[in-house]
C-alpha positions in Angstrom: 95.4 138.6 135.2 97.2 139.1 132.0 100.2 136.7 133.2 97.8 134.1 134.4 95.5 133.9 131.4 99.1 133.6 129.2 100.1 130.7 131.6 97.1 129.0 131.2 96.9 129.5 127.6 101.2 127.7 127.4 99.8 125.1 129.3 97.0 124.1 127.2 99.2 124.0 124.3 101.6 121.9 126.3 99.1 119.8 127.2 98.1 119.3 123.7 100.9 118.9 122.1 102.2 116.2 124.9 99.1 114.2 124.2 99.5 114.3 120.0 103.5 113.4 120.6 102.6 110.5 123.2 99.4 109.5 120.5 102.3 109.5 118.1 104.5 107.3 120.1 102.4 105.3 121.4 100.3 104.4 117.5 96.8 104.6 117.4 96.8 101.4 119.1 98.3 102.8 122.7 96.0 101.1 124.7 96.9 98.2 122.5 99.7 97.2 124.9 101.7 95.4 127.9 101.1 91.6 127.8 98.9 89.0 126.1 96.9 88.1 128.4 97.4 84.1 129.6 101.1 84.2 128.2 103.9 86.1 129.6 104.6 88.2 126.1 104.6 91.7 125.4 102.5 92.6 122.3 104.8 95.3 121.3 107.7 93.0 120.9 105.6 90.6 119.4 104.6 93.0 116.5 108.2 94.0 116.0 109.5 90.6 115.8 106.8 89.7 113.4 106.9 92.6 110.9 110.9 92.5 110.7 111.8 89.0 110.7 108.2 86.8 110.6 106.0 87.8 108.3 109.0 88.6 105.2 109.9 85.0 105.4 106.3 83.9 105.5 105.5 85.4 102.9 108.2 84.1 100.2 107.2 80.7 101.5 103.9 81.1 101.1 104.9 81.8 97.1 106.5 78.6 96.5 104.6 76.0 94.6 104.7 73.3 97.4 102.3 75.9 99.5 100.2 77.5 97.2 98.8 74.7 95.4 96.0 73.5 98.2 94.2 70.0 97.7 90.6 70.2 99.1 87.0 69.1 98.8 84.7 72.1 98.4 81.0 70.0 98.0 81.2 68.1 101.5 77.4 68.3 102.4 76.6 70.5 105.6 76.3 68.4 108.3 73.8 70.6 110.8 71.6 72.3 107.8 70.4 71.9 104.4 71.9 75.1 102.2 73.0 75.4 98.4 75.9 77.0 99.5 74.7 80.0 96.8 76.8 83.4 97.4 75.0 85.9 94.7 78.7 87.5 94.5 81.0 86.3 91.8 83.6 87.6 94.4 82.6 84.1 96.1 83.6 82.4 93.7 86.7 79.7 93.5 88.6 79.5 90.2 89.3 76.6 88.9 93.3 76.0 87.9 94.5 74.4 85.0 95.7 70.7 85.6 99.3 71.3 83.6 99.7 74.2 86.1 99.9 72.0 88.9 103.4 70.6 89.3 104.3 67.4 88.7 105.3 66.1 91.8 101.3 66.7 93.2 99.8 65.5 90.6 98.7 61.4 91.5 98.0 59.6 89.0 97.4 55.9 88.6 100.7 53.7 88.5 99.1 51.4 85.7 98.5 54.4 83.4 100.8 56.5 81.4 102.0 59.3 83.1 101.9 61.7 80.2 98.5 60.6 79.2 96.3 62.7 81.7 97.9 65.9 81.0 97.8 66.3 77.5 95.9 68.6 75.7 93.2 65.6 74.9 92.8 64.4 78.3 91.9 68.1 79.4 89.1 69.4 77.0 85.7 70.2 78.8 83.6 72.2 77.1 82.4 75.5 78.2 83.5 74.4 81.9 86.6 75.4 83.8 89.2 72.5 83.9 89.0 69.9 87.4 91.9 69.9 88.9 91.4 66.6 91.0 94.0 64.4 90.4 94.5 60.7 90.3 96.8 58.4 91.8 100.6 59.0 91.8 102.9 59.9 88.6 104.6 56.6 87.4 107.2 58.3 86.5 108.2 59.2 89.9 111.0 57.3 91.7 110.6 54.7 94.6 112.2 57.1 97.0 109.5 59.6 95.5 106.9 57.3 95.7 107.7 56.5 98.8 107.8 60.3 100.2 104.2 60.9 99.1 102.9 57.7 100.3 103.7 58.8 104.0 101.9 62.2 103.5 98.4 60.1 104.1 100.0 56.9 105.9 98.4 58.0 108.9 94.9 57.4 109.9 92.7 60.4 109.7 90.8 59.2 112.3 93.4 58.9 114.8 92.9 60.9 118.0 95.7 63.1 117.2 93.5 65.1 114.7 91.9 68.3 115.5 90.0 68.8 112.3 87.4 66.6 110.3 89.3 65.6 107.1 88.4 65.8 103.6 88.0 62.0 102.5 90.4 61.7 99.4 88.3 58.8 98.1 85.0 60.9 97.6 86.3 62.1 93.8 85.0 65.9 94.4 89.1 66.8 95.8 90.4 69.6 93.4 93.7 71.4 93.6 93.5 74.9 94.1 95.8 77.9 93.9 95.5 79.9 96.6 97.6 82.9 95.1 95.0 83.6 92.5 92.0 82.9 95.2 93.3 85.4 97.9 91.2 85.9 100.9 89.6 89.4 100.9 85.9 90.5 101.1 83.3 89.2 98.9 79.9 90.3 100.3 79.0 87.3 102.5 78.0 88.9 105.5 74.4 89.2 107.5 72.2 86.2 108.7 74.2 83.5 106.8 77.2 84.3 108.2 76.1 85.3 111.2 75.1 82.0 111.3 78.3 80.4 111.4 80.3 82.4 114.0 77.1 81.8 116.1 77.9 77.8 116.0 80.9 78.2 116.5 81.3 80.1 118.9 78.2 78.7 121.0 77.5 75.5 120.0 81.1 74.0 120.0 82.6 76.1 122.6 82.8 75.4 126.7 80.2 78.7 127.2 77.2 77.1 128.4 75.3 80.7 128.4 73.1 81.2 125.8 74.5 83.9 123.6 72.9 85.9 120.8 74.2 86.5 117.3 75.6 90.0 118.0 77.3 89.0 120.6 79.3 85.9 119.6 82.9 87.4 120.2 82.4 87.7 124.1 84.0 84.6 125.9 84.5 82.7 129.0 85.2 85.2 132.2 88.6 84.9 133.6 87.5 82.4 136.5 87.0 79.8 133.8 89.9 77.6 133.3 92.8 78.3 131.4 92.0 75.5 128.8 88.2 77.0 128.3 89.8 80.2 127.8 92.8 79.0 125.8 89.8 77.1 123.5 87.9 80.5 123.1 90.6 82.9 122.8 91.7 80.8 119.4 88.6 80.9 118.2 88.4 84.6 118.8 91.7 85.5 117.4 91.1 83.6 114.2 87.6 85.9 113.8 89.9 88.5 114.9 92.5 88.1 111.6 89.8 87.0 109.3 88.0 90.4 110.1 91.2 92.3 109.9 91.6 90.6 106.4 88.3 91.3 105.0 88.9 95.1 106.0 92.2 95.0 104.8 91.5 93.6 101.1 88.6 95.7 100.4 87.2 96.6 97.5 87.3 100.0 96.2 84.3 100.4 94.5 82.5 99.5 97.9 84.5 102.3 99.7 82.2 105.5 101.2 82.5 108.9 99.7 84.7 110.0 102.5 86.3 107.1 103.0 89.9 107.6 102.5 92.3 105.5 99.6 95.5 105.1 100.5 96.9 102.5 97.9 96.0 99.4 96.6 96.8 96.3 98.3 99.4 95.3 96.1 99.9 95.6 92.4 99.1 92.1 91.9 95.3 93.0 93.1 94.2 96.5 91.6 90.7 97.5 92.5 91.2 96.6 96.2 92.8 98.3 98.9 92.7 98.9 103.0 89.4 99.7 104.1 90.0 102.3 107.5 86.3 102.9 108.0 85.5 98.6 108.0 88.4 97.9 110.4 87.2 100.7 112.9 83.7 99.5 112.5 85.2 96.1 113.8 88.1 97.1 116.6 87.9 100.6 117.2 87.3 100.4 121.0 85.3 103.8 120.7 82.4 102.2 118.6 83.0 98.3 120.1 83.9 97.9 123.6 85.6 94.9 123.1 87.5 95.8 120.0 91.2 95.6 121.8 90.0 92.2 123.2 89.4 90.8 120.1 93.0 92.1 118.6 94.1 90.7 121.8 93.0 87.3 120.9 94.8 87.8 117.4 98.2 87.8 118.9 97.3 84.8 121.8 96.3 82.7 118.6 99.5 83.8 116.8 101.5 82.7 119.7 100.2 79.5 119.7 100.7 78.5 115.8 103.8 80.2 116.3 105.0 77.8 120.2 103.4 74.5 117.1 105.6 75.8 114.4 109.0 75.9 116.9 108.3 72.1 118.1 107.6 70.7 114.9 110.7 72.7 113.8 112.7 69.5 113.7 110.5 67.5 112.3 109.7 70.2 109.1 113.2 70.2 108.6 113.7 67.3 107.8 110.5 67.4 104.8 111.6 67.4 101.3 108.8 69.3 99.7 108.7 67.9 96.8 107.3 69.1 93.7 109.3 67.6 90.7 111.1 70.9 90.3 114.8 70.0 91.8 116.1 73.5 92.1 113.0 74.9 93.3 112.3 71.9 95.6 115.8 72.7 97.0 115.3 76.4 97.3 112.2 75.8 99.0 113.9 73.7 101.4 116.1 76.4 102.4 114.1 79.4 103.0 111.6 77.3 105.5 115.0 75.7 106.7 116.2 79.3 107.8 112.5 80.7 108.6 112.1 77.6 111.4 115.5 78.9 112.6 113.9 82.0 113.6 111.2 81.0 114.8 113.0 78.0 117.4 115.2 81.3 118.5 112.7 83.6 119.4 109.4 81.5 118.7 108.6 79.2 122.2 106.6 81.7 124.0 103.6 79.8 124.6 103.8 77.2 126.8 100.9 74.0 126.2 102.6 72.0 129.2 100.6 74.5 131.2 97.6 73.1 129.6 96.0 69.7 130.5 98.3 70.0 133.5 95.9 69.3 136.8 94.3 65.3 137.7 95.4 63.5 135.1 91.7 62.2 134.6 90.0 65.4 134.5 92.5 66.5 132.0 92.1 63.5 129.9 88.4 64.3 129.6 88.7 68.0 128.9 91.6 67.3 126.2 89.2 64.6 124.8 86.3 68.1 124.8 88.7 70.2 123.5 89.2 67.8 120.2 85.9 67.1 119.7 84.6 70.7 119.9 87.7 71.8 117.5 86.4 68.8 115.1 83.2 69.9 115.2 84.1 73.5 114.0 85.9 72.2 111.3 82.7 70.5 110.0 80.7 74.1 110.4 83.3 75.2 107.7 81.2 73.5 105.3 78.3 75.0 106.1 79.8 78.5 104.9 77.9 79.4 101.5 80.3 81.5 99.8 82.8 79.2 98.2 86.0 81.5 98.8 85.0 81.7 102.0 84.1 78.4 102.7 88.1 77.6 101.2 89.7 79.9 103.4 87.8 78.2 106.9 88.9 75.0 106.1 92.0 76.3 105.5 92.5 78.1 108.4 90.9 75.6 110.7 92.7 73.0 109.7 95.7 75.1 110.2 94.5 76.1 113.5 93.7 71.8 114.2 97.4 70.6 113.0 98.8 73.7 115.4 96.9 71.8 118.3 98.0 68.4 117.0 101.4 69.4 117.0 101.1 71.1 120.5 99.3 68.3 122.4 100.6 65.0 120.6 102.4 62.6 123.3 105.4 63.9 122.8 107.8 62.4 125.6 110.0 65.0 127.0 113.7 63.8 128.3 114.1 66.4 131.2 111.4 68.9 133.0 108.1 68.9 131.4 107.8 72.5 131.9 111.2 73.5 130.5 110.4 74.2 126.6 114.2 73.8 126.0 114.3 70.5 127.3 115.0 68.1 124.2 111.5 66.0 123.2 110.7 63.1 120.2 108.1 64.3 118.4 105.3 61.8 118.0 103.5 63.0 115.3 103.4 62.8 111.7 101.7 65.3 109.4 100.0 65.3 106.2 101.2 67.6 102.9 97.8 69.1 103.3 98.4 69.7 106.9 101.8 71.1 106.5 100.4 73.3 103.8 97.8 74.6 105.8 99.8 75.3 108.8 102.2 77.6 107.2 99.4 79.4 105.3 97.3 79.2 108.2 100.0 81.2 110.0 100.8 83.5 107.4 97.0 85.1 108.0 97.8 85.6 111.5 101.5 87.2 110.4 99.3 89.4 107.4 97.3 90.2 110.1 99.5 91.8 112.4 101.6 93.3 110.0 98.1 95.0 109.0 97.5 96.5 111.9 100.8 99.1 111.4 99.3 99.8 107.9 96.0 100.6 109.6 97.5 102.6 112.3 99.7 104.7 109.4 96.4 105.4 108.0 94.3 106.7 111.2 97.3 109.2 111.8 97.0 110.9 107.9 93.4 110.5 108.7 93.8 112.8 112.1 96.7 115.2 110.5 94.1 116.2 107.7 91.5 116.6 110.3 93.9 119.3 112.6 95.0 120.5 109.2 91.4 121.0 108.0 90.7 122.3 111.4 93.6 125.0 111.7 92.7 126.2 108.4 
């Protein structure tokens, strides 16, 4: 009896100890696991080739002044609702950049005018309000070949079926520069009905569900017997609620956090006061309290995939941008590092594949390509409807990002061999924006911040479950 209770007793500990050891393996994210669904990819691989190579390089792009200085219109009137846009949190807020701070090769100012004139100390003085930073026509100080390289950022018609996004209209006078390093996305308190609100529209009012659905339950989507477009549409639109969630939790502030709540660090020293939030993110993934929550990270990487297949086919044409800001060396640095980022990412970066999309009767097709735009244009509009200002910054952004992806990915572009072979050789037919280029590459860099997030978050569930078998051994 002795023998058998001792046996018992060894294998209970083995048992234990094989499960902590495979928990440890595996992350806190083991389920988390095998391949995105839709795209043959394996989510393991994905997150290694992100952390190591992606998101570093992402990141010192995103620092350069060509990307951080975004031009936007903030006031666009709501389209579906009347709302003064009032967010009670002066975490909401925008702020305002100084015009001198915005380099010279963005600023457009008229070509009758001095160039000097408008950013002088004089020209700048507005009492007791922050300084506008929209801009006039271009710099007449700029060269013809200069000139001429800005004029073919907005050559293109904004209207032009390409487009996946509503634009801002540059005539309206209410565009402002912003810099999007000093308005980082991170929680501000926006949250219940309002915003509720908006991930209710857009998810059931411009997606291909035609079930009613209720506000708490606006991340489900279309069952697998829809089609793979309708699910392609949703699962975007999922993964980008996915990362923004995975942000808000991940730049949280500290004075919000529970009395038990764990504080590992601060996000970065640049942001003191605000730090990874465990107890949020679990509130919103952990597939113990929501069902769905490995669905919705799920989502997360099938949108990354996607920005990532636009980013390898525009790859060419990107490199071939000057990026001009007035600032030769940095223009020229700036050039290189997305010059060697692309390079990476048309090696290892063509992993989703749109030919598969819009692929049946070429009529039906037409028509559910034609849905697809018009749903992804409408969303962009709800974006305005958002009534915290940071927040309302950050969708556009995003969006539009997420629009230029699918402009990039579905623009006639004439391939010279199989359709279906992504290293076939194709002619782009497309032309983008700056504020589409900028958006893009920010736009991807949440979904890279995102995933790289998720290892910081699983770091901290496993302190968080040593202290607890600690505390409990004790």
């Amino acid at each position: 009896m002795i023998g058998r209770e001792s046996l018992l007793h060894f294998i209970i500990l083995l048992a234990c100890s094989l499960a902590q050891s495979s928990e440890e393996r595996g992350g806190c994210f083991s389920l988390l696991s095998g391949m995105v669904d839709d795209i043959n990819a394996d989510i393991q691989k994905i997150t290694g080739f992100n952390n190591l190579k992606v998101l570093p390089r992402i990141k010192n792009i995103l620092q350069k002044d060509f990307f951080h200085y975004f031009e936007v219109n903030l006031e666009r009137g709501c389209p579906f609702f009347d709302d003064d846009k009032r967010c009670p949190s002066s975490d909401c807020r925008v702020k305002d950049c100084p015009a001198e701070e915005i380099p010279l090769g963005l600023r457009e100012d008229s070509l009758e005018s001095s160039p000097h004139h408008k950013y002088s100390k004089e020209a700048n003085m507005y009492p007791e309000e922050g300084i506008d930073c929209g801009l006039g026509k271009l710099d007449s100080s700029l060269s013809e070949e200069r000139k001429t390289i800005i004029a073919n950022w907005t050559r293109h018609d904004d209207e032009d079926e390409s487009t996946f996004c509503e634009p801002d209209d540059d005539s309206s006078g209410k565009m402002i520069y912003v810099d999007l390093l000093k308005n980082p996305e991170r929680y501000t308190g926006y949250k219940g009905p309002a915003s509720n609100r908006i991930w209710y529209m857009v998810y059931n009012e411009n997606c291909f569900n035609e079930d009613s659905i209720t506000y708490g339950t606006s991340y489900l989507g279309p069952s697998q017997s829809s089609c793979l477009e309708k699910r392609a549409f949703y699962r975007m639109v999922s993964g980008l609620h996915s990362s923004i969630s995975v942000h808000l939790s991940y730049r949280y502030p500290l004075s919000l956090f529970s009395r038990h709540q764990p504080i590992s660090r601060d996000y970065d020293s640049n942001n003191p006061g605000w730090g990874p939030n465990l107890e949020e993110f679990r509130r919103r993934f952990d597939p113990s309290i929501v069902p769905d929550g490995l669905t919705r990270l799920r989502n997360l990487y099938f949108t990354y995939l996607v920005e990532l297949r636009a980013l390898a086919k525009a790859a060419p044409y990107l490199m071939k941008q000057t990026y001009f800001t007035g600032d030769e060396k940095m223009d020229k640095e700036t050039r290189s590092v997305v010059t060697d980022f692309l390079q990476i990412i048309q090696n290892e970066g063509s992993i989703f594949n749109e030919h598969l999309l819009f692929a049946g009767d070429i009529n039906e097709a037409n028509v559910l390509k034609k849905q697809f735009r018009e749903h992804f244009r409408n969303i962009s509009r709800i974006m305005d409807c958002i009534g915290c200002e940071k927040c309302r910054l950050w969708g556009k952004l995003q969006t539009q990002g997420m629009g230029t992806a699918l402009k990039i990915l579905f623009s006639d572009t004439v391939r010279k061999e199989n359709p279906l072979d992504q290293s076939s050789t194709a002619e782009p037919n497309f032309q983008l924006r700056r504020t589409e280029i900028i958006s893009l590459f920010n736009a991807f860099g949440r979904l890279s911040t995102s995933i790289g997030a998720l290892d910081d978050f699983c770091e901290m569930i496993h302190e968080s479950q040593k202290q607890k078998r600690h505390t409990a051994s004790g």
